[in-house]
C-alpha positions in Angstrom: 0.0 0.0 0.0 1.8 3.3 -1.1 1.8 6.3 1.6 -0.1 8.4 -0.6 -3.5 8.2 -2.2 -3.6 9.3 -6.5 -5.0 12.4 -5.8 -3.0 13.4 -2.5 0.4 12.2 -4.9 -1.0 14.3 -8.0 -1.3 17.4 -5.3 2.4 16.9 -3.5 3.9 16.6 -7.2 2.3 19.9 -8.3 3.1 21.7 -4.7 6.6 20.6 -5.1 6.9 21.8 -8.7 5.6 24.8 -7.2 7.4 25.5 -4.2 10.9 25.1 -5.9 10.2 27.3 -8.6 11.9 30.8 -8.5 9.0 32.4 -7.1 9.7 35.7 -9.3 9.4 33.4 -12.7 6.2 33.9 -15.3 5.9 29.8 -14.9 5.5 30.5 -11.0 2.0 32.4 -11.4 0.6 29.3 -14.3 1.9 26.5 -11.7 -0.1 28.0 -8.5 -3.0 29.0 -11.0 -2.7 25.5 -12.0 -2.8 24.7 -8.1 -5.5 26.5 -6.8 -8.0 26.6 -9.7 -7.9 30.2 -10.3 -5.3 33.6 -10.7 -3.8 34.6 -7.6 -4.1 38.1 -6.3 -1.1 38.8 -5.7 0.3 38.2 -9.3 0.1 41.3 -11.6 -1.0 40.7 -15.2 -0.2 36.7 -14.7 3.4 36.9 -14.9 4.9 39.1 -11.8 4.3 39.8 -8.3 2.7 42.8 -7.8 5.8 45.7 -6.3 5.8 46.2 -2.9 5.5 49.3 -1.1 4.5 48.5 2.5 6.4 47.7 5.8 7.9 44.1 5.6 5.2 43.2 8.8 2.6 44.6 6.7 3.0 42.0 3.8 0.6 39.3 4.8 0.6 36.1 3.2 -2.3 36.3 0.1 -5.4 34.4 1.2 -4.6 31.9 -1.6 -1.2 31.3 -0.5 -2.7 30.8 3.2 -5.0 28.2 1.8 -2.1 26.4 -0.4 -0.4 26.4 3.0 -3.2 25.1 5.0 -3.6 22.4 2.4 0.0 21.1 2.3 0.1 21.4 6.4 -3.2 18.4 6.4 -1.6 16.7 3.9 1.7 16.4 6.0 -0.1 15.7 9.0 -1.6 13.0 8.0 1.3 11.3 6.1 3.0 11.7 9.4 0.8 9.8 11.2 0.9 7.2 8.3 4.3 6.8 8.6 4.2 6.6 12.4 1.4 3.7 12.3 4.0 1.8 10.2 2.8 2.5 6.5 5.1 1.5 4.1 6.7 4.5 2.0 8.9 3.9 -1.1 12.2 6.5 -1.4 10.4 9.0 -3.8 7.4 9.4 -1.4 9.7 10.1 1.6 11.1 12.4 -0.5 8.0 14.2 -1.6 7.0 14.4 2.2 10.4 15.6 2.8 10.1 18.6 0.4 6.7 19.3 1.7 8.3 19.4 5.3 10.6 21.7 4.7 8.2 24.0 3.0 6.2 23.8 6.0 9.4 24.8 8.5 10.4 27.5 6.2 6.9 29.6 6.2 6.2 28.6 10.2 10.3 30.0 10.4 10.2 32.8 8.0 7.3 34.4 9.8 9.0 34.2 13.2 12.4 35.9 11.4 9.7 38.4 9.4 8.9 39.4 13.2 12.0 39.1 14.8 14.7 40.6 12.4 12.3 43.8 12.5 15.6 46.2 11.4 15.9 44.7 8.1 13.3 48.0 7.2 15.9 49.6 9.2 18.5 48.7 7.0 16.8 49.7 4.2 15.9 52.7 5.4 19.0 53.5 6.1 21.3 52.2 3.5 22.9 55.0 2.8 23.9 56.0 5.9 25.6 53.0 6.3 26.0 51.0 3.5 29.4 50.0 4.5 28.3 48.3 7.9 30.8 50.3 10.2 28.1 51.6 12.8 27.1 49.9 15.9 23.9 48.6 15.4 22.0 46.2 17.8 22.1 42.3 17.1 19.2 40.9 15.2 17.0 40.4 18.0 14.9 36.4 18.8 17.2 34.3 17.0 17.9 31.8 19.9 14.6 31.7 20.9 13.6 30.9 16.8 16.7 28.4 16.7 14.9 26.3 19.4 11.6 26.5 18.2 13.0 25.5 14.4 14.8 22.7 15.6 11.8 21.4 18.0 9.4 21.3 14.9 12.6 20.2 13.0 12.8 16.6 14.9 9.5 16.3 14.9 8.0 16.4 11.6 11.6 14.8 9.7 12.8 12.7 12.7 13.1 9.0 12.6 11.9 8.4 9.1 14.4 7.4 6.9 15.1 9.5 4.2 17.4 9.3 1.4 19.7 12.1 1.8 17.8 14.5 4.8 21.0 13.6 7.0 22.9 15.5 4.3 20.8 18.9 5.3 21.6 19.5 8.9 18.9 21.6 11.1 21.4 24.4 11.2 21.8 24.1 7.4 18.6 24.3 6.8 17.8 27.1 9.2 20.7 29.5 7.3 19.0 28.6 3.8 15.6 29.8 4.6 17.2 32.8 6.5 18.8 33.5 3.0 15.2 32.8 0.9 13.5 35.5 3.4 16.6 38.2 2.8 16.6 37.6 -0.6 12.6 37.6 -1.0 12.7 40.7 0.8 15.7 42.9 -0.7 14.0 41.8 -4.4 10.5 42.4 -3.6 10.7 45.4 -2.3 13.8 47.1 -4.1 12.8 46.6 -7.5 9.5 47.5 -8.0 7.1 47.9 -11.1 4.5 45.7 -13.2 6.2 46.1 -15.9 7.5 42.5 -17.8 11.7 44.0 -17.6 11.0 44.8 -14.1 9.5 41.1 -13.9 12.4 39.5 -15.6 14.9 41.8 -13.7 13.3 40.0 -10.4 13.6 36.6 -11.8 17.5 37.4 -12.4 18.0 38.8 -9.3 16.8 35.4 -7.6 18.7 32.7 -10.0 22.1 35.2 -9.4 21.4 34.0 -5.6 20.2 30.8 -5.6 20.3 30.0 -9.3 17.7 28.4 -11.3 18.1 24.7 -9.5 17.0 25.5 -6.1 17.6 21.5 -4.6 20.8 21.9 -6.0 21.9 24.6 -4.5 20.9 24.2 -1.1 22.8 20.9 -0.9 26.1 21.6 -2.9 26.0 25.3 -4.5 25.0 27.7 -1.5 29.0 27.6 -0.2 29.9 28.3 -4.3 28.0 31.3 -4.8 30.4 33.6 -4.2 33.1 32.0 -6.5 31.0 33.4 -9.5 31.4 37.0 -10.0 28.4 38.9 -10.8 28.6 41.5 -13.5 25.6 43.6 -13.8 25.1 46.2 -16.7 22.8 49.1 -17.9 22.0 52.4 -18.2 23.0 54.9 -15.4 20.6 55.4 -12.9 18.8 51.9 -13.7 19.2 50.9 -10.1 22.3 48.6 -10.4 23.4 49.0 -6.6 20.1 48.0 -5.4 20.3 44.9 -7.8 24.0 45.0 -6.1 23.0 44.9 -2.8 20.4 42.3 -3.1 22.5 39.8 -3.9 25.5 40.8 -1.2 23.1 41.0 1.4 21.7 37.7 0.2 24.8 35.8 0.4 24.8 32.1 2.8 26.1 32.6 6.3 26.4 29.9 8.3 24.6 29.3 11.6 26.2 28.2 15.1 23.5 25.6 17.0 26.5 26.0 19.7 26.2 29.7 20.0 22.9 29.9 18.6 23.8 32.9 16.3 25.3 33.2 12.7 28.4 33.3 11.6 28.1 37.1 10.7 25.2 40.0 10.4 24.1 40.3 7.0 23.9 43.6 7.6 27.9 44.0 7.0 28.2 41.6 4.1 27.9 44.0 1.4 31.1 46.6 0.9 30.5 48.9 -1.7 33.2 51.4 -3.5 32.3 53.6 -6.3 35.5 53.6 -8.7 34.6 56.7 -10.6 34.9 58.4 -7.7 38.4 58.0 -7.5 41.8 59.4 -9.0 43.1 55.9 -10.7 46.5 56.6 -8.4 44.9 56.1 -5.8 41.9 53.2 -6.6 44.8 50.4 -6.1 45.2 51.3 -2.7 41.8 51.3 -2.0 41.0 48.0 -3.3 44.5 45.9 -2.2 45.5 48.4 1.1 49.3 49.4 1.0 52.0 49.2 3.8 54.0 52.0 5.3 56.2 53.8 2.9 54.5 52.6 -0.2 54.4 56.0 -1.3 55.0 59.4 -0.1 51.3 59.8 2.1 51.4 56.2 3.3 52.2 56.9 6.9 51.1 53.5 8.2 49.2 50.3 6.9 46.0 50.7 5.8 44.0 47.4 4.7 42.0 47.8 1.1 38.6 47.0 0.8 39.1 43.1 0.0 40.9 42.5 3.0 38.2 43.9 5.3 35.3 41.7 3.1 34.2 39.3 5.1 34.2 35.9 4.0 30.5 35.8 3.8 30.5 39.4 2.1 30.8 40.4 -1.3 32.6 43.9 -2.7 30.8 45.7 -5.1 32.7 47.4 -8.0 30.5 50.5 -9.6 31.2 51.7 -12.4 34.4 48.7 -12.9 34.6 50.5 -17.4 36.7 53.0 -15.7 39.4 50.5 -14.2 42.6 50.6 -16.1 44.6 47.7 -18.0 46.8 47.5 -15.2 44.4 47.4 -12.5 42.4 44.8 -14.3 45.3 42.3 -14.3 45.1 42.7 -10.9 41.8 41.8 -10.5 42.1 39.4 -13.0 44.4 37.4 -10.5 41.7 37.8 -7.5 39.5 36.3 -9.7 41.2 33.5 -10.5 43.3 32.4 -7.4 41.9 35.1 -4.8 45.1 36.1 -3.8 46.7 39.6 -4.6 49.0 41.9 -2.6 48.7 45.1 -0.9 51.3 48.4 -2.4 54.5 48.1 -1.4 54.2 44.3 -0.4 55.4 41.3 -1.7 53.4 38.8 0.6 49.9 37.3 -0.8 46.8 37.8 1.0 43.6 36.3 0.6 40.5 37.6 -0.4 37.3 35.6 0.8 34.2 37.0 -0.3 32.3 37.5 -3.7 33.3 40.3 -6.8 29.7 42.1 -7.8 30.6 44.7 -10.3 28.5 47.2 -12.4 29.1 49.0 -15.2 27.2 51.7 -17.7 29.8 51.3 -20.7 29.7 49.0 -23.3 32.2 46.8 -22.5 32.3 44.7 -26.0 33.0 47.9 -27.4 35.6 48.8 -24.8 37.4 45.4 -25.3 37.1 46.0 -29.2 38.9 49.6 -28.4 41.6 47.8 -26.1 40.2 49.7 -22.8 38.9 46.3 -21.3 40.7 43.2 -20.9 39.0 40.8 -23.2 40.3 37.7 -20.1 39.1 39.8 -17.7 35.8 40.2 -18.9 34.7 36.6 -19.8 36.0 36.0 -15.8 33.5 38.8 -14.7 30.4 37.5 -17.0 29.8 33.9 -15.8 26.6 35.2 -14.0 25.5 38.5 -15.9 22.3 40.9 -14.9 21.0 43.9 -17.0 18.9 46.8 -15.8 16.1 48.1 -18.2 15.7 51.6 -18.4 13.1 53.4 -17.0 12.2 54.4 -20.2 11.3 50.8 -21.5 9.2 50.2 -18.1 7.1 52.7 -18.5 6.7 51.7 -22.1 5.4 48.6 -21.3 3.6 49.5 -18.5 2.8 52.8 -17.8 1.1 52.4 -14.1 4.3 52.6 -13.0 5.3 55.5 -13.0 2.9 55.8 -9.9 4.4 53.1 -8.5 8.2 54.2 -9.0 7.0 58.0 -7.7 5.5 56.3 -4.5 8.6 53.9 -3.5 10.8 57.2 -4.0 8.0 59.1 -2.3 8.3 56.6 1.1 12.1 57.7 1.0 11.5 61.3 0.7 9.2 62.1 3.6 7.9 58.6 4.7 5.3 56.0 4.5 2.5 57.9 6.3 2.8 60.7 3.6 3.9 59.2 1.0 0.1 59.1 -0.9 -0.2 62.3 -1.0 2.8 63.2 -2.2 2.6 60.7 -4.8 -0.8 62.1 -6.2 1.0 65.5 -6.6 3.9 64.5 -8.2 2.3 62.5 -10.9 -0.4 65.0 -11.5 2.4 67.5 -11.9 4.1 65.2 -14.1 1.4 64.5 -16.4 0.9 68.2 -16.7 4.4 69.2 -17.4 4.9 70.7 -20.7 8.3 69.3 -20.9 7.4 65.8 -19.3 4.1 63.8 -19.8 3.2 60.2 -19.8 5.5 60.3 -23.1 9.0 61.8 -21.5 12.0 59.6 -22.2 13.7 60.0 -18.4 17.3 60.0 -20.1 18.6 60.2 -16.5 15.9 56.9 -15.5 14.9 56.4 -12.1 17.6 59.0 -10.9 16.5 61.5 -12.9 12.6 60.2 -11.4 14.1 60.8 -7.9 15.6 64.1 -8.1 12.5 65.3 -9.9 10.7 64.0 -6.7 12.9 65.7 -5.0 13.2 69.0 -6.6 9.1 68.8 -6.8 9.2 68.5 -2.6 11.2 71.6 -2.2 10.0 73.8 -5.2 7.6 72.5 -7.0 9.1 72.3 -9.8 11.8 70.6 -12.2 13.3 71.1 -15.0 14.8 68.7 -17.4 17.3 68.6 -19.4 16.7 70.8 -22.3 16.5 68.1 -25.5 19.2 68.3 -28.1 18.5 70.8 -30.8 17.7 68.4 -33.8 18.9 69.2 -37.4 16.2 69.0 -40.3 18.1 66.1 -41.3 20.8 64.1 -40.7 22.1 64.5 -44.0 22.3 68.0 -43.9 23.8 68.0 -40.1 26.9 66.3 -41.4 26.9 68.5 -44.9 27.1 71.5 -42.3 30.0 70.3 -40.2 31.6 69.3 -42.9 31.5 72.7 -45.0 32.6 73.9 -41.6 35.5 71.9 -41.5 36.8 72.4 -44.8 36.1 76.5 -44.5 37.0 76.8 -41.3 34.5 78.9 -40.3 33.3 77.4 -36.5 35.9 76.5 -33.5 36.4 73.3 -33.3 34.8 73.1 -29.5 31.5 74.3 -31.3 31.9 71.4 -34.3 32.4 69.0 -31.6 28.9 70.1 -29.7 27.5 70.0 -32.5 28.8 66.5 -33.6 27.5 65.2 -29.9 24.1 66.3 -30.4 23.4 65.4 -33.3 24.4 61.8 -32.1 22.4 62.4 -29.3 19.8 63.5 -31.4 19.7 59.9 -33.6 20.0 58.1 -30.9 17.8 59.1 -28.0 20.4 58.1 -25.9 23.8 59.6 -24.1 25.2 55.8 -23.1 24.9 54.8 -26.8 25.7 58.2 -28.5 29.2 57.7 -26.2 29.5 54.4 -26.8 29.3 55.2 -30.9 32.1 58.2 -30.1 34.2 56.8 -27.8 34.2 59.5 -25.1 32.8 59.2 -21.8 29.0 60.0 -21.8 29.1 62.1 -18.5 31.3 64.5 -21.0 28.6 64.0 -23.2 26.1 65.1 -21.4 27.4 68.1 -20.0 28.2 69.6 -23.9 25.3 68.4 -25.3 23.6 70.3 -22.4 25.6 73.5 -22.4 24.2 76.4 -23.8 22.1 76.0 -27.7 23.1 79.5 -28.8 26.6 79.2 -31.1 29.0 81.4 -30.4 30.3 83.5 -32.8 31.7 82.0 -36.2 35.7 82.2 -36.2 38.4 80.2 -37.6 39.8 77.5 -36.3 
């Protein structure tokens, strides 16, 4: 006699299918539509969850998912008690009840850490005051108290039955896994919000970057690996890379202590980012790999770079990793492959223990083509690769969310409990603009979204970049620069603005009108912005 009935096996197959599915993936929506007979509330347009905007204790679980779980919880009862009268149960039904015991610990656990780890909105909150996790904050409060209650319901619903491979997924393994699910449900949910299907598949990325596409898999051999693939993640400036960034560092496997009843660090300090743009190439090698005394004239004493002080559960983030140079990349290119590089001045290898997430707005195909970017370098950075849409495309495909976007950066700006209104004035305004309208680009995306919020909270008002003054044609554009060339009748500087708007003007964009020129599109941007009036004509 077989453990389960037909239609009690045709209902565990389905829940497992469902339960191991990235939840963020199109296919998860069809297999619990499949499940429960009808669409799910919580889906938008049948292929995303909807974006969430409200504290993390405010996001009940959907009255359909409660009733999925209420099923799977009578179903697991009562195969328990089978199995305790002495029932028979071949290997694959033990490990169907398996799976549909651990889905039961990880929503009982997950709701208790939801509760307990209430600063997680803190962190958020508060990213950028602290993004580097240097600031005393208190512990994440009830995890002893959840440890014993986890490993209590534990024992007692996969004690004493004789699976296949359970003894392979310790209590304490298990517990840090579905710590890492809630993080990374969290960080994804609520940091990349919109309906929109890029915003959907951006999700779905996220996710498989963290716990790939194989979720068995990785929680019994890839979840200590993770951080031996580097994550490259490209796109338009202000597409919200570092918030795809620090989903995944903050998302990282940290082992937990059933001796000490704590984890092995707070996920809080696991993600280390450094802007590279933001400094003078001298000095970015020190940053990154620390120096010693009397490297160089201002090194007065050792100073550790940023991959020494990564944890070894933490990952260093790399913005803006185009502007590196050649020599800088070898480096790199060494930590990537034997993660082991030297401070300045040293000639002693250190280690480096964590994960390499790096981001970048350049082309970097064309950048290799042009000899900027290592070609070895790259194909070690773009094993796991994630690109942000533009805000543009979003709101293309979806144009609700612009609401959506103005309220998330509206909860920032002056805070949940007045963030409505706000919201209904900014988009009002918005639609209204002259200049803006459903219909504007956004060249500057979600940053130029939040300073537009911003500027809106203080005056009122914003104003855009003015567009690019567009020749009659393009043919006569480049007839008129090249008259002017051959009589020399403009400066150069004013051939060259012209040259970068009319590139602009083709394009619609300042990444790809750089990328076609091979200048750096913050240079772009400020001449094609400067002033449309020519000066006077003179020769060159």
């Amino acid at each position: 006699m077989s453990l389960f009935t037909p239609a009690e096996w045709a209902f565990a197959e389905a829940s497992v299918d469902l339960v191991t599915t990235n939840p963020f993936h199109p296919s998860w929506a069809d297999k619990q539509r499949n499940l429960l007979g009808h669409p799910a509330r919580h889906i938008a347009e049948g292929y995303s969850w909807r974006p969430g905007l409200g504290l993390w204790g405010e996001k009940a679980i959907d009255p359909e998912l409660a009733q999925l779980g209420s099923r799977i919880n009578a179903l697991g009862d009562t195969l328990r008690e089978r199995l305790r009268a002495g029932q028979h149960a071949s290997p694959q039904e033990l490990e169907r009840y398996e799976t549909l015991s651990l889905y039961r610990l990880y929503t009982k656990v997950g709701e208790a850490l939801d509760r307990s780890i209430d600063d997680i909105r803190r962190t958020q909150a508060a990213r950028r005051d602290d993004d580097r996790g240097s600031g005393k904050r208190p512990a994440l409060s009830g995890i002893k108290p959840i440890w014993d209650d986890f490993r209590r319901d534990h024992d007692g619903l996969l004690g004493n039955v004789g699976f296949s491979f359970a003894l392979n997924s310790p209590p304490e393994h298990l517990f840090a896994c579905f710590f890492l699910l809630r993080r990374a449900f969290f960080h994804i949910f609520f940091n990349i919000v919109g309906a929109s299907r890029p915003a959907a598949r951006l999700r779905s990325g996220v996710w498989e970057s963290i716990v790939t596409h194989d979720l068995r898999g990785w929680s019994q051999t890839m979840y200590g690996r993770m951080k031996d693939f580097p994550t490259l993640i490209t796109g338009p400036s202000g597409t919200g890379k570092e918030l795809v960034a620090q989903a995944i560092g903050r998302s990282l496997y940290i082992p937990f202590d059933p001796v000490r009843k704590a984890f092995a660090i707070d996920f809080r300090d696991a993600f280390r980012p450094i802007n590279l743009s933001a400094l003078p190439p001298l000095l970015i090698e020190a940053e990154l790999f620390g120096h010693v005394k009397g490297a160089f004239a201002s090194a007065v004493r050792d100073r550790k770079g940023r991959l020494e002080e990564c944890p070894e559960y933490g990952a260093v983030f790399l913005d803006e990793i185009g502007e590196l140079t050649p020599e800088i990349q070898v480096k790199l290119l060494r930590v990537l492959q034997t993660r082991r590089f030297q401070s300045v001045g040293e000639n002693e290898d250190r280690l480096f223990l964590g994960k390499i997430i790096a981001a970048t707005n350049r082309d970097l195909a064309a950048e290799m083509h042009a000899g900027r970017f290592r070609e070895d370098f790259y194909f070690r950075l773009c094993a796991d690769r994630i690109a942000t849409p533009g805000l543009r495309d979003q709101l293309a495909d979806c144009a609700a969310d612009l609401t959506v976007m103005v309220e998330f950066i509206c909860q920032r700006v002056v805070g949940p409990e007045n963030a409505a209104k706000l919201t209904a004035e900014v988009v009002d305004w918005i639609e209204k603009h002259p200049q803006l309208g459903r219909n504007y680009a956004w060249p500057g995306n979600f940053r130029e979204l939040e300073q537009c919020v911003r500027s809106y909270t203080i005056r009122k008002a914003y104003q855009p970049v003015p567009p690019a003054p567009v020749e009659d044609s393009a043919q006569q554009a480049c007839e008129t620069l090249a008259r002017a060339l051959l009589n020399r009748t403009l400066a150069y500087d004013e051939i060259e603005r012209r040259l970068l708007r009319l590139v602009h003007a083709r394009t619609g964009s300042y990444q790809e009108a750089a990328r076609l020129l091979g200048v750096d599109w913050r240079t772009l941007r400020r001449r094609v912005a400067e002033g449309c009036d020519a000066p006077p004509e003179r020769e060159l």
